[in-house]
C-alpha positions in Angstrom: 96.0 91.4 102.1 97.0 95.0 100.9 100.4 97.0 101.1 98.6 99.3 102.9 101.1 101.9 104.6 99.7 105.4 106.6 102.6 108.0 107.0 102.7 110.8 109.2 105.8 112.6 109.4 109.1 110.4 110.6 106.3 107.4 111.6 104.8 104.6 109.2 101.8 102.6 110.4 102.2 98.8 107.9 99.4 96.9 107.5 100.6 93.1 108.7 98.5 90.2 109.2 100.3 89.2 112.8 100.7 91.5 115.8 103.3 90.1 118.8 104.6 91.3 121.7 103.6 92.0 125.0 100.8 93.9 126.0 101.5 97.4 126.7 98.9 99.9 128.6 96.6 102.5 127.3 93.9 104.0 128.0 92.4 104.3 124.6 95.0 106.9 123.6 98.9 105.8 123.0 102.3 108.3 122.4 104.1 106.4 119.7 107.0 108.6 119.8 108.3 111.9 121.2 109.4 114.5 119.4 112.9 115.1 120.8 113.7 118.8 119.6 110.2 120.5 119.6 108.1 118.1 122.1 106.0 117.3 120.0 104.2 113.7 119.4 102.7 111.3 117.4 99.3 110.4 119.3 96.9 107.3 118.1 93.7 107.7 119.7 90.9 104.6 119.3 88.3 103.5 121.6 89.0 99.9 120.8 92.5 99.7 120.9 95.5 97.4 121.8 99.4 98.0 122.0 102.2 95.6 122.1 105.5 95.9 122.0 108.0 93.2 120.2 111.2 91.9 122.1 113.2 93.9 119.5 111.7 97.0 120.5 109.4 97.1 117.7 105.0 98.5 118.2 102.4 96.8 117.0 98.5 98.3 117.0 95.3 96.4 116.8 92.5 99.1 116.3 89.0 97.6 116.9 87.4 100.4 115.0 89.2 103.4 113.2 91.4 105.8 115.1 93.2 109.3 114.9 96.9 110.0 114.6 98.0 113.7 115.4 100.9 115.4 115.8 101.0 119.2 116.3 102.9 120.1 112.8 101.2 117.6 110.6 97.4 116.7 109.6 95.3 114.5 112.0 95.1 111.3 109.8 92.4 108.7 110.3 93.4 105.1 110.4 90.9 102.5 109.6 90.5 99.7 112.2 93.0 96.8 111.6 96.5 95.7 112.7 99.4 97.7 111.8 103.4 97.4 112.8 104.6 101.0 113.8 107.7 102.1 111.5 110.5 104.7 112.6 112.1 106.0 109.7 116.0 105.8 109.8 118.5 107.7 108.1 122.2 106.9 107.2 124.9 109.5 108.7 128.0 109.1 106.4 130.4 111.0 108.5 129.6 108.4 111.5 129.1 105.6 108.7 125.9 104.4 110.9 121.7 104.6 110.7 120.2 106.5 113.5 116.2 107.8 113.6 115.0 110.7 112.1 114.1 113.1 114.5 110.6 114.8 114.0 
């Protein structure tokens, strides 16, 4: 299997071989985060579609067939049908001396 990673803004979709977690509903479109200063969002979009969502808190997608990811400030990507684990970038505050998510 390939490395192969799709980023869009603060969000990584990863290639993995195993998706876990419980299913969560969607109706062939899924917010995978909230922008928290502008409102804006990530949105995957697939016909064939399934989310779950990992005890730790953690998405996973299975795409049946290739999707869209948009977000208002960057360019619509397309995301060829697999199964990916959804990635949050995180950045190190030094004052605080903790890691918090980058806010889009």
């Amino acid at each position: 299997m390939t490395n192969k990673i799709y980023r869009h803004g603060d969000i990584t979709l990863r290639l993995v071989q195993k998706v876990e977690g419980k299913e969560v509903e969607n109706n062939g479109s899924f917010v995978i985060a909230n922008g928290e200063t502008t409102g804006h969002r990530h949105l995957i979009t697939a016909e064939i579609m399934t989310v779950r969502q990992a005890e730790n808190g953690r998405y996973y997608l299975s795409l049946g067939e290739a999707g869209t990811l948009t977000h208002e400030e960057h360019k619509t990507l397309t995301i060829p049908a697999g199964d990916y684990e959804v990635v949050r970038e995180r950045e190190y505050e030094w004052f605080q001396k903790t890691t918090r998510q980058v806010v889009d």
